[in-house]
GUSE-74565 format. One line per 2 residues: for each residue x, y, z of N, C-alpha, C. Coordinates in pm, whole numbers, plus 50000, padded with zeros to 5 digits. Example, Ala and Ser with C-alpha at 12.3 -4.5 7.8 and 13.67 -1.06 7.14 Angstrom:
<pts>
51319:49431:50780:51230:49550:50780:51320:49670:50780 ~ 51285:49775:50708:51367:49894:50714:51290:50003:50787;
</pts>
This chain:
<pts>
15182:52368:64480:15037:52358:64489:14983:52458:64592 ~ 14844:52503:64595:14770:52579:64667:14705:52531:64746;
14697:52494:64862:14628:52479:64951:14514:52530:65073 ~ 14398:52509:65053:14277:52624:65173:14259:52520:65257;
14270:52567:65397:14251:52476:65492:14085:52489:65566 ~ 14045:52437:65582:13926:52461:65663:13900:52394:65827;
13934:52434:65944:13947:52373:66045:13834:52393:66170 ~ 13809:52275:66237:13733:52272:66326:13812:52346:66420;
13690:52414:66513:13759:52528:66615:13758:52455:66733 ~ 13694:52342:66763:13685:52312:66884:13788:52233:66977;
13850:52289:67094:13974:52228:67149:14064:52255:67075 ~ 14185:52193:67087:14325:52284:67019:14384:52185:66929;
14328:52040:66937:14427:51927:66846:14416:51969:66673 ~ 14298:51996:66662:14285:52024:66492:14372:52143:66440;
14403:52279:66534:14453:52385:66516:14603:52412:66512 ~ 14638:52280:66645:14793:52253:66616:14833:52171:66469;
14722:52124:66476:14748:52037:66324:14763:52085:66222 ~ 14665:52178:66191:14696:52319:66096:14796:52348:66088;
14884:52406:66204:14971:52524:66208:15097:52418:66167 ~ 15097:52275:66214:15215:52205:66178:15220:52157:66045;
15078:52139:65965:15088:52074:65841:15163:52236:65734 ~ 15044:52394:65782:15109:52470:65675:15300:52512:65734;
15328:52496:65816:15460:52443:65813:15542:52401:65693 ~ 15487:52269:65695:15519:52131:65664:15509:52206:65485;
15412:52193:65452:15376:52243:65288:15481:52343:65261 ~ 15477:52452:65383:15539:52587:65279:15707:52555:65288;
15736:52455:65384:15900:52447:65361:15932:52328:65208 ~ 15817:52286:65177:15850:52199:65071:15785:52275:64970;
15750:52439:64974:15770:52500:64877:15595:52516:64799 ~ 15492:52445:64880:15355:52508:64866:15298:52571:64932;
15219:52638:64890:15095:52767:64957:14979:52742:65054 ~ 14954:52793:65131:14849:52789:65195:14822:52946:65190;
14710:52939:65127:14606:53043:65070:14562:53125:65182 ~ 14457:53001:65276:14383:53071:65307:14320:52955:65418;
14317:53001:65595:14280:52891:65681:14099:52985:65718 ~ 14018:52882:65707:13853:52905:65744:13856:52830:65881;
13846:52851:66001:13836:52846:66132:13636:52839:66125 ~ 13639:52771:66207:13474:52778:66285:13507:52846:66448;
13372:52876:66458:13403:52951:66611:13195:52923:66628 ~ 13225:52949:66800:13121:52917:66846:13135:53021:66961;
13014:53054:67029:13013:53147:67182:13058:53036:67296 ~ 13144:52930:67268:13199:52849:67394:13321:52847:67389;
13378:52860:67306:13532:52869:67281:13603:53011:67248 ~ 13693:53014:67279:13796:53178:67248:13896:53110:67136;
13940:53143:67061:14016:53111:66972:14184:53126:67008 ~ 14249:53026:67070:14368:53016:67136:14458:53145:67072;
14507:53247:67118:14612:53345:67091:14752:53312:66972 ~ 14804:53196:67035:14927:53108:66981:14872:53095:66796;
14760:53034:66827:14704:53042:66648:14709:53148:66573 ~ 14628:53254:66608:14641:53370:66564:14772:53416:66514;
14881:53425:66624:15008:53464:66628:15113:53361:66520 ~ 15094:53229:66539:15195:53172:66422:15114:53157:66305;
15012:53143:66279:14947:53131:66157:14987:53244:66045 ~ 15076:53153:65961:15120:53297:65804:14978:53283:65747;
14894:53250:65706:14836:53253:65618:14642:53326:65686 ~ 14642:53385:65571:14537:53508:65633:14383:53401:65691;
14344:53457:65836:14243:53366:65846:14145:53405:65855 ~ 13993:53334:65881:13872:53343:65823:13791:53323:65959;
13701:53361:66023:13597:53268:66084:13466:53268:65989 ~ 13362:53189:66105:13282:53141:66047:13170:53038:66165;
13069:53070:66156:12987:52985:66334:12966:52851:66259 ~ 13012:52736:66378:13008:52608:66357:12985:52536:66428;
12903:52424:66438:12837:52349:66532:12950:52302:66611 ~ 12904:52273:66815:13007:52249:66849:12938:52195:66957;
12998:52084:67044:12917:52049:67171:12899:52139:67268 ~ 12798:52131:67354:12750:52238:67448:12797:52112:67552;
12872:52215:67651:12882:52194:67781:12771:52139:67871 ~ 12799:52072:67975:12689:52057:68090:12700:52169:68175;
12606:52157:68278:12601:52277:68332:12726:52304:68431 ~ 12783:52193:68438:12891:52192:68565:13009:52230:68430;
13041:52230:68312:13097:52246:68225:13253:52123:68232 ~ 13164:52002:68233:13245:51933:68251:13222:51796:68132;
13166:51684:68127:13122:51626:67993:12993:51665:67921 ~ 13046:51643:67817:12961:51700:67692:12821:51601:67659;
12700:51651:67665:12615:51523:67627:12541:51577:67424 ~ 12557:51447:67385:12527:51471:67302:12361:51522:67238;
12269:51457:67312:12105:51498:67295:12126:51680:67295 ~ 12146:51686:67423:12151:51892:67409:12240:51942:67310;
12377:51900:67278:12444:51963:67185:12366:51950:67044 ~ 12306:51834:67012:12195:51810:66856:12120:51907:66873;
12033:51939:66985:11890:51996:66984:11944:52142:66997 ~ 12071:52209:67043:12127:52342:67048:12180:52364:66903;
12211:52244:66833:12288:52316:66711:12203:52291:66585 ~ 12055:52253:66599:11969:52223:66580:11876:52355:66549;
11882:52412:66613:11821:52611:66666:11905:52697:66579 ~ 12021:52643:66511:12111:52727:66484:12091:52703:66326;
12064:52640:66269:12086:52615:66116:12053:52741:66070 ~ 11989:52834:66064:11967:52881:65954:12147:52974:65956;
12208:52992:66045:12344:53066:66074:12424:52967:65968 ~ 12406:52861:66058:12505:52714:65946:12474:52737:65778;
12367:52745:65781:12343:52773:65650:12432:52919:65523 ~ 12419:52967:65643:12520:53118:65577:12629:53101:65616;
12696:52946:65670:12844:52953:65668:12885:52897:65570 ~ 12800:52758:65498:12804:52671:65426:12820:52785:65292;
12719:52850:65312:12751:52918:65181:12911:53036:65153 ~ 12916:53065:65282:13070:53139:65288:13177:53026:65258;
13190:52924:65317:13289:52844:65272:13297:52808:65111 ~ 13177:52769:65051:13178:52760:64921:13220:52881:64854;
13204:52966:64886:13232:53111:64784:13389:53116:64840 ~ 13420:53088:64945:13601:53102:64997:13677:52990:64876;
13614:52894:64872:13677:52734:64856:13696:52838:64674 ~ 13580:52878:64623:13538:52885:64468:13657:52992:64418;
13640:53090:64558:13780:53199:64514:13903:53191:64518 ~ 13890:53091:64613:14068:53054:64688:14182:53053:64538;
14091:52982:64413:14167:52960:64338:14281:52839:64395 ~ 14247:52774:64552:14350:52626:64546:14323:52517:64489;
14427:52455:64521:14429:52313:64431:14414:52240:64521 ~ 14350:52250:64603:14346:52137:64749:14242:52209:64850;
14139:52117:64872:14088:52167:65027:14147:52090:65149 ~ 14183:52139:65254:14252:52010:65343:14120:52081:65446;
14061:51964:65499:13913:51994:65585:13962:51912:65724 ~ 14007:51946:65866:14015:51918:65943:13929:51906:66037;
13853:51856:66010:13712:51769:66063:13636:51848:66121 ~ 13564:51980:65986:13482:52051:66032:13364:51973:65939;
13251:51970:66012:13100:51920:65934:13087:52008:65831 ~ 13056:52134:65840:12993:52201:65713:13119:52209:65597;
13246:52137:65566:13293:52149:65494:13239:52065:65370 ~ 13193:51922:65461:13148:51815:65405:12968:51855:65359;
12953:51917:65437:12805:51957:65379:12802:52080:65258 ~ 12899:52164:65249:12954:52243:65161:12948:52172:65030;
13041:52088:65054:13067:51967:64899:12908:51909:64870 ~ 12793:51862:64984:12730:51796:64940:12593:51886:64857;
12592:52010:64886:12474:52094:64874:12551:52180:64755 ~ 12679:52246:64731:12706:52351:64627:12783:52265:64552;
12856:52143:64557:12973:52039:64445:13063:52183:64433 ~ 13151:52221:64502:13280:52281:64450:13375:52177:64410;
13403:52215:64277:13491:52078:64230:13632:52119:64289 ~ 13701:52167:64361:13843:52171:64422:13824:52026:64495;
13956:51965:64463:14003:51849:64546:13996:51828:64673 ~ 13896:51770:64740:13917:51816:64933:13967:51659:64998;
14048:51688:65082:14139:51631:65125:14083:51633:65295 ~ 14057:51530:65361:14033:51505:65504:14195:51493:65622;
14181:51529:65699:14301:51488:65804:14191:51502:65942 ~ 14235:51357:66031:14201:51352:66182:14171:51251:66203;
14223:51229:66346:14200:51099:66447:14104:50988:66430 ~ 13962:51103:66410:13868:51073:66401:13790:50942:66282;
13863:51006:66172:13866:50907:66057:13905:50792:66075 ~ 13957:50719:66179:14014:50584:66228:13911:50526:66259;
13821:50579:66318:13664:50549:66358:13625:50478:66238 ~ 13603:50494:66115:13567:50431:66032:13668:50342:65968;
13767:50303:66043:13859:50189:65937:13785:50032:66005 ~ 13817:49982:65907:13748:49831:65948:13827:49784:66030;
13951:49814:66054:13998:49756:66207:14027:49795:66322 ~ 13975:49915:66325:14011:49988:66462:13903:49931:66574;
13950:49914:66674:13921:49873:66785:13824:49989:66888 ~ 13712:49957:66927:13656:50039:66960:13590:49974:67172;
13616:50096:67236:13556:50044:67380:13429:50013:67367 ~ 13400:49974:67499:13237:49974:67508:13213:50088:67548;
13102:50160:67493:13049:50282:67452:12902:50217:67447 ~ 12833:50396:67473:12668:50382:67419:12668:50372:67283;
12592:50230:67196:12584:50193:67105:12532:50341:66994 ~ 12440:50423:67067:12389:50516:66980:12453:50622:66952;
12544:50665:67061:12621:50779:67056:12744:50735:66977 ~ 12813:50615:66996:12905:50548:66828:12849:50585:66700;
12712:50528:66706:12696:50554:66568:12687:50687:66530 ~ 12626:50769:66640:12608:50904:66586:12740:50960:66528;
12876:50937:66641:12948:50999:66560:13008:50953:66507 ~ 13001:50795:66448:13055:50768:66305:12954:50824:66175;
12857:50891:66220:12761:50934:66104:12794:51057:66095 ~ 12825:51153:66185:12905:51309:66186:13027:51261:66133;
13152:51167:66151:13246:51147:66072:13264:51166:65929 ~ 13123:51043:65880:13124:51072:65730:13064:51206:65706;
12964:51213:65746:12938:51386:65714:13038:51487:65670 ~ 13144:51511:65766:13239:51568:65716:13316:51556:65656;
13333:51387:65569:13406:51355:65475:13310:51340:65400 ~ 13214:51348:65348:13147:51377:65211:13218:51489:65125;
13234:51403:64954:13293:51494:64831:13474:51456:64874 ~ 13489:51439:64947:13649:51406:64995:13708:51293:64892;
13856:51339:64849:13896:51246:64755:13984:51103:64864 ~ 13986:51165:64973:14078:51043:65068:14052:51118:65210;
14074:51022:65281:14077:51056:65423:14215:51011:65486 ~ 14261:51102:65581:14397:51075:65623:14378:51056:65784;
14370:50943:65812:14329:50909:65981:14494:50927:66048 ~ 14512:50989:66157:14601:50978:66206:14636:50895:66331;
14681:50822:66349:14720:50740:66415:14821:50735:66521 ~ 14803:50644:66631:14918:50653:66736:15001:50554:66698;
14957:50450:66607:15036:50327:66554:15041:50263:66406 ~ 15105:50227:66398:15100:50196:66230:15009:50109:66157;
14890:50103:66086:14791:50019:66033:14769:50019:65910 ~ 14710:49864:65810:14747:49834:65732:14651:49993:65683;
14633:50063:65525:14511:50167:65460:14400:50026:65461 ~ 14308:50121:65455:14171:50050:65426:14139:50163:65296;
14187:50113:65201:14140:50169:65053:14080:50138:65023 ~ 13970:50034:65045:13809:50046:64991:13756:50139:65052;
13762:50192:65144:13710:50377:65209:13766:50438:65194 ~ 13838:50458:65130:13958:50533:65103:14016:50621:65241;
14063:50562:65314:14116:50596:65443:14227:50531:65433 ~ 14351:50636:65476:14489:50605:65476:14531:50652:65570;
14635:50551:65676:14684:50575:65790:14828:50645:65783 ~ 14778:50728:65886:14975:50850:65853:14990:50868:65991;
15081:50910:66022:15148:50965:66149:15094:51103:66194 ~ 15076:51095:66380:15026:51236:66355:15112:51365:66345;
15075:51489:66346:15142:51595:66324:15128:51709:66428 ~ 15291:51610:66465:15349:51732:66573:15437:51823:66559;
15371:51919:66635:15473:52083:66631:15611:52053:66648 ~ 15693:52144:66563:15823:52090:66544:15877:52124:66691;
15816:52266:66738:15825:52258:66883:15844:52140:66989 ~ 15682:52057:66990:15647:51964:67061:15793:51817:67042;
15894:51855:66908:15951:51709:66878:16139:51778:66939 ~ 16134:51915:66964:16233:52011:67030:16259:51961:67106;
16184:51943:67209:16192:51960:67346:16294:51822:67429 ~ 16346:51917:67524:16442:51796:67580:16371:51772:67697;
16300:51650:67750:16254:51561:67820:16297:51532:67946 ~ 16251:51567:68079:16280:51545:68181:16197:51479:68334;
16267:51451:68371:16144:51389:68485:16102:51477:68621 ~ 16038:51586:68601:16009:51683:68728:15915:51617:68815;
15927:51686:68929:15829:51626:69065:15661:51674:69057 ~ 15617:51732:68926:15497:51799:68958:15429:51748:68839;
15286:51718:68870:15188:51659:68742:15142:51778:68639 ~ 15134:51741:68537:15100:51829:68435:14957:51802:68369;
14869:51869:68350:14731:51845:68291:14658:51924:68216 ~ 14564:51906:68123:14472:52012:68021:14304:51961:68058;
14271:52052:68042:14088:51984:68005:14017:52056:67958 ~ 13946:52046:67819:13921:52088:67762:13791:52191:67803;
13744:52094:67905:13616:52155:67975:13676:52199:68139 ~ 13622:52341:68170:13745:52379:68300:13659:52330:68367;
13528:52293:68421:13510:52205:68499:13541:52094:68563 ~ 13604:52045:68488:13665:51954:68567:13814:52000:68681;
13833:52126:68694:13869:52175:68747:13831:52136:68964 ~ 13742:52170:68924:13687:52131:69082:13712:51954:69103;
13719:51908:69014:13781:51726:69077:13952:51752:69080 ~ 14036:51847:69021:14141:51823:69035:14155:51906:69187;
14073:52030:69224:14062:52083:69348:14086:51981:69452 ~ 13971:51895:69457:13919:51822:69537:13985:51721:69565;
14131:51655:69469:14227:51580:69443:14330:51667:69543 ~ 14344:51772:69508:14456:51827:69556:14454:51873:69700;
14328:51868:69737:14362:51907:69912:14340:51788:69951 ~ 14330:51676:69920:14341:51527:70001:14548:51514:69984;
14582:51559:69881:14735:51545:69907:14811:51690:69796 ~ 14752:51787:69939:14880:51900:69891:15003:51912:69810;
15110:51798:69882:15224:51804:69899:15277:51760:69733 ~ 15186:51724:69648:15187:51696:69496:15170:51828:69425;
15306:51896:69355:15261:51977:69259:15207:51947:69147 ~ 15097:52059:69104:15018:52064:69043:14994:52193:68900;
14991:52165:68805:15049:52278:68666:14920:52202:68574 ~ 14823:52318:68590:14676:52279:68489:14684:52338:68397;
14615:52356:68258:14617:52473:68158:14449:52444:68132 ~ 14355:52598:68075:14222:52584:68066:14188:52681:67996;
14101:52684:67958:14046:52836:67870:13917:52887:67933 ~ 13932:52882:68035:13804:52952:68114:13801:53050:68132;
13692:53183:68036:13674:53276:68000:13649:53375:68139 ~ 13783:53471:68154:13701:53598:68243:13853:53559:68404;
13934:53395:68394:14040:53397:68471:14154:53464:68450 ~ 14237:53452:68550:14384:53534:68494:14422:53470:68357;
14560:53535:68346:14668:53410:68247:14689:53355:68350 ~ 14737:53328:68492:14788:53271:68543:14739:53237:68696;
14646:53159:68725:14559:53128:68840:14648:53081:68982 ~ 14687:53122:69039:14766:53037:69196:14712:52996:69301;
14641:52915:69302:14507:52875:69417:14633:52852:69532 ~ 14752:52784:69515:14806:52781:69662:14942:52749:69542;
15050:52706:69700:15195:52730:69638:15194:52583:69579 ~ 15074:52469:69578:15169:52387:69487:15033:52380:69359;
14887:52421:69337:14822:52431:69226:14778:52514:69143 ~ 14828:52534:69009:14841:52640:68931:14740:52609:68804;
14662:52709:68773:14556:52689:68639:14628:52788:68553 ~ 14653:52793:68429:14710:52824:68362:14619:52874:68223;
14612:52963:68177:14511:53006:68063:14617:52923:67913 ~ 14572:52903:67809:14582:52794:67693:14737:52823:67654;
14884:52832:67631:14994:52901:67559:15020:52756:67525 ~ 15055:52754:67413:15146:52699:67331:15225:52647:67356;
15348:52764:67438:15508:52759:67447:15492:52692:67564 ~ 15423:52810:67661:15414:52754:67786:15384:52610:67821;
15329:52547:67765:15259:52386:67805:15299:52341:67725 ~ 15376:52299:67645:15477:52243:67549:15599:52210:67681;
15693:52324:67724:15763:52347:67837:15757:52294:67940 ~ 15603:52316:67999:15516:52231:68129:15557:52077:68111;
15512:52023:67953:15476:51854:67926:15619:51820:67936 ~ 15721:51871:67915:15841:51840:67879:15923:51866:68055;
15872:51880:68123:15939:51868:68235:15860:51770:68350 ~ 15710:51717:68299:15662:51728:68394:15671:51528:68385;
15607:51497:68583:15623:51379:68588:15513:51285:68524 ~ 15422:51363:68557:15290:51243:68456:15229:51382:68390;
15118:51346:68284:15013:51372:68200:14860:51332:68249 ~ 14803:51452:68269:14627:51454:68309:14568:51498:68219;
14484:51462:68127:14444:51501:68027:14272:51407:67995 ~ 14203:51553:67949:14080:51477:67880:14036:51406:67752;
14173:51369:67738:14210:51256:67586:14182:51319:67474 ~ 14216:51419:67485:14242:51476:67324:14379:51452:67282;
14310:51426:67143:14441:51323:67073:14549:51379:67058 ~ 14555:51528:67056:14718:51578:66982:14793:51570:67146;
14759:51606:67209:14816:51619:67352:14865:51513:67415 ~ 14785:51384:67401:14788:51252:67422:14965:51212:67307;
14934:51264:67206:15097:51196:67115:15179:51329:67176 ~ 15197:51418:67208:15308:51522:67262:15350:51428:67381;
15258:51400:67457:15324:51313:67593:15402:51206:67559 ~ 15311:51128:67464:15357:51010:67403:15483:51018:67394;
15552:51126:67272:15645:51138:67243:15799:51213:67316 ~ 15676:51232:67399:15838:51284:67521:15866:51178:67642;
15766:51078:67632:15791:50952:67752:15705:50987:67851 ~ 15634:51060:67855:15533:51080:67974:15412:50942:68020;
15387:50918:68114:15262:50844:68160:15137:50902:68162 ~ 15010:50881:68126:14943:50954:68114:14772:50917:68185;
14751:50985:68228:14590:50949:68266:14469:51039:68190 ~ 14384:50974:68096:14266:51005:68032:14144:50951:68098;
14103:51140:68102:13958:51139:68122:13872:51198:68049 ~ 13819:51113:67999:13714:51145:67793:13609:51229:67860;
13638:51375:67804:13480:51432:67781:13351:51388:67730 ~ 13329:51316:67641:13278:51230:67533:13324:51153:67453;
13173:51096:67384:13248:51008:67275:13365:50980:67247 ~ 13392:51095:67144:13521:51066:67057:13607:51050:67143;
13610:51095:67264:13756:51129:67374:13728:51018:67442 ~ 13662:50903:67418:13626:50745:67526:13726:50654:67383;
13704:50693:67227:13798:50649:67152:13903:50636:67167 ~ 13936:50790:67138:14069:50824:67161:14180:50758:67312;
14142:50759:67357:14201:50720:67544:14134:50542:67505 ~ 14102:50445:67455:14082:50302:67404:14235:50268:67362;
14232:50394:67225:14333:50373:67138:14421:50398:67191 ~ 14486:50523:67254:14550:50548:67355:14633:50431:67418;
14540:50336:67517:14595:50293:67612:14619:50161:67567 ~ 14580:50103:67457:14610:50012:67387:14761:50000:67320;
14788:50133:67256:14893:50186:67242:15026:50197:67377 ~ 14978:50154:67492:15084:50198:67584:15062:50325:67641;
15010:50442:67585:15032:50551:67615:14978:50579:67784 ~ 14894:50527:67837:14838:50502:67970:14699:50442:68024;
14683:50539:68123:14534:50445:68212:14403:50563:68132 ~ 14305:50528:68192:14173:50545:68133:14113:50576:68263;
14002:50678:68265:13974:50668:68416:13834:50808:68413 ~ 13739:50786:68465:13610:50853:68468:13587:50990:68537;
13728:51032:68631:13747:51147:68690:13897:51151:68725 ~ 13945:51304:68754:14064:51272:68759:14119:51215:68919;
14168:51122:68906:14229:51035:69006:14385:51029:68981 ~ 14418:51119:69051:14555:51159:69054:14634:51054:69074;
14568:50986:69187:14699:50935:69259:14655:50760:69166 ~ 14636:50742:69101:14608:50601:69023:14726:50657:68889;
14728:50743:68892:14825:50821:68735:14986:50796:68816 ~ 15005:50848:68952:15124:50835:69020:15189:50702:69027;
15029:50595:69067:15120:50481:69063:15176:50419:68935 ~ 15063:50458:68845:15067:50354:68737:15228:50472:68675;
15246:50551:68699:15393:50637:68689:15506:50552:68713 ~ 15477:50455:68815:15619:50416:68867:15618:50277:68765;
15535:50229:68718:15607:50137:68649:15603:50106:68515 ~ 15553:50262:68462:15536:50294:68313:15664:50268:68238;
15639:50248:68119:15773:50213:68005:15743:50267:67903 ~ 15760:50396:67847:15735:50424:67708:15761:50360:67561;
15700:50441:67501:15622:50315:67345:15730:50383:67254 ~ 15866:50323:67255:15970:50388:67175:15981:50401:67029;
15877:50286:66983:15803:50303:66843:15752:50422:66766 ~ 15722:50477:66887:15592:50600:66838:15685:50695:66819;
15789:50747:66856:15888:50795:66822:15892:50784:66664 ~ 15955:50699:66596:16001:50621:66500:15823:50692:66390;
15749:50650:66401:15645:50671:66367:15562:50834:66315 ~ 15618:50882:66456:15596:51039:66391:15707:51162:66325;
15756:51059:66360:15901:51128:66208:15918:51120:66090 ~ 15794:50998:66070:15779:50951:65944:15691:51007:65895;
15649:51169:65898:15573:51260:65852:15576:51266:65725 ~ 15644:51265:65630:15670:51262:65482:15543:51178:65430;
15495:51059:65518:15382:51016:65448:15291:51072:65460 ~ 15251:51155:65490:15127:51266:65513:15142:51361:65387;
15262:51387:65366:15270:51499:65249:15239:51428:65160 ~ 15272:51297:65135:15281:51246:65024:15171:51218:64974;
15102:51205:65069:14930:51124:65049:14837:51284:65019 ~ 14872:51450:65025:14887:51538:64995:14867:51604:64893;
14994:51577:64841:14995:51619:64696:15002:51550:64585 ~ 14957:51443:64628:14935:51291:64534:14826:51350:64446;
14787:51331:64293:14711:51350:64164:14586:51275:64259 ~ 14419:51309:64246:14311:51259:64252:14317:51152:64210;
14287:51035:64270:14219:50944:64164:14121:50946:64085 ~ 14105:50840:63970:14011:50871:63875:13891:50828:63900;
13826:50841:64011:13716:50787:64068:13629:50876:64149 ~ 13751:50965:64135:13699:51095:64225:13532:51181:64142;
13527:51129:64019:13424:51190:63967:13267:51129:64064 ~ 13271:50965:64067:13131:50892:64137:13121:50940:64300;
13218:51009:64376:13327:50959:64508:13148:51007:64564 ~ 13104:51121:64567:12994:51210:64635:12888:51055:64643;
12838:50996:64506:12786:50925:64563:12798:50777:64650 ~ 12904:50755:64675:12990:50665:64801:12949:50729:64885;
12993:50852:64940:13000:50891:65054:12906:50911:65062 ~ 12781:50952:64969:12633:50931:65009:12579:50777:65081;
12627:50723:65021:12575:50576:65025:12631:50505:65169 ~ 12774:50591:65241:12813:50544:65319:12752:50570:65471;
12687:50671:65431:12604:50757:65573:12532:50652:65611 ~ 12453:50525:65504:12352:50478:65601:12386:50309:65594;
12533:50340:65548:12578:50165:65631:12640:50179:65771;
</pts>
């Protein structure tokens, strides 16, 4: 089978996901055509992608949250009213993706939770099969467990959720744990998809904390962490446009520009996990035994770090507070399940290259109908 991927650019979990699913396809002997990337003037498009990606890629401008001014959480009112200014651009992407999707000649769209893929399907109907994968889609299963959150900003982005699953023949939520499908939404739970890299790696317990954030602002709280207790090494990674590759503020705190290899390496030696709860990063730790402390940029990342810590995977926490990650270190026990769980990748393919159902003809108007329950 032929496969066109279409992926959200923002942060790195959707992109590792990419690069591990066309993996995954071309060793079992299908194609990936052709990957459509979104890009925005806030993000650089990680190097590592570029470089392992076989299959020829595309950009394309796509709505994305705007930073605060300290470039640290994301609010949603300014990111609407900024990407809001922008439609008529969106508009000439929507139409590039449809003319990509119409030429690709695949037999599959796999849409990694970019919006205009789903708005693509709802405004031009390209009849190619589109296929959803992400975290995010858990949001809408009837049993996922959700924090207390601003009631409005939930709904908003369970209403951007379906958005981007509009015209979709299934949604593939990925999960940190195993849950029953909710096939009246057609949402099916799979394991997530980690770099064969990320499942390589031999696991060790080093003396120095390891951390990402998606927003480098938050940079100055891990500063401000680190000269109350020096004597803690410190190994950050960030994409803050215009730094070295390799930042050395002193001999024990290091900022690190985005690699792949490199912070794969880092997670796999290091003693705890600092992270702004993005989900793929959150199961790499998972899966090497790490302890972890989440601090949600937004929304989705107040989900994700719920589910997270429900899961075992760790603490939850509103800034980074190092030394609450250290203790809760000493008497962490990893979730040996989750192991077991993401090996069981085969169900992802399977749910893949599975025939449409025959329902797929009404599906557009469901997913119409689902926006305003």
């Amino acid at each position: 089978m032929k496969f066109l991927f279409i992926v959200q650019g923002e942060g790195r979990g959707h992109l590792t996901q990419a690069l591990t699913l066309e993996e995954h396809l071309t060793r079992e002997g299908h194609e990936v055509v052709e990957v459509l990337v979104g890009k925005s003037g806030q993000r650089e498009l990680p190097e590592f992608f570029r470089r392992r990606l076989k299959a020829p890629l595309y950009r394309f401008e796509s709505p994305n949250f705007l930073p605060t001014p300290a470039n640290k959480r994301n609010k949603i009112g300014r990111s609407i009213a900024y990407n809001l200014l922008r439609l008529p651009m969106f508009v000439r992407s929507i139409a590039f993706i449809n003319r990509h999707i119409r030429q690709s000649d695949a037999d599959v769209v796999v849409n990694f939770y970019e919006l205009l893929t789903g708005l693509a399907y709802l405004f031009c109907r390209p009849r190619t099969t589109q296929i959803c994968i992400g975290h995010q889609y858990l949001f809408l299963h009837r049993d996922f467990k959700f924090p207390r959150v601003n009631w409005f900003q939930l709904e908003m982005l369970k209403m951007f959720t379906r958005i981007t699953s509009i015209g979709a023949n299934r949604l593939l939520a990925l999960s940190f744990s195993r849950m029953p499908d909710d096939v009246q939404q057609h949402i099916y739970v799979v394991p997530p998809l980690l770099r064969r890299e990320a499942l390589q790696q031999s696991p060790a317990k080093g003396d120095y904390v390891h951390g990402y954030m998606v927003n480098s602002g938050f940079s100055e709280q891990v500063m401000e962490w680190h000269r109350t207790d020096p004597s803690v090494p410190l190994y950050f990674f960030w994409d803050r446009k215009g730094e070295a590759w390799e930042k050395h503020v002193d001999e024990t705190l290091t900022f690190h520009q985005l690699d792949d290899q490199a912070f794969l390496q880092k997670m796999a030696g290091c003693r705890a996990y600092a992270s702004t709860a993005g989900f793929e990063s959150i199961c790499e730790a998972m899966y090497m035994g790490k302890p972890i402390l989440m601090v949600p940029a937004h929304i989705e990342q107040e989900c994700n770090a719920h589910d997270a810590m429900l899961a075992g995977a760790g603490i939850v926490s509103n800034d980074f507070e190092l030394d609450k990650l250290l203790d809760f270190s000493a008497e962490f026990h990893p979730n040996s399940n989750f192991v077991f769980w993401v090996n069981s990748v085969a169900v992802t393919i399977e749910h893949l290259v599975r025939q449409p159902e025959p329902e797929k003809a009404h599906y557009y108007t469901y997913r119409l109908r689902a926006l305003f329950n």
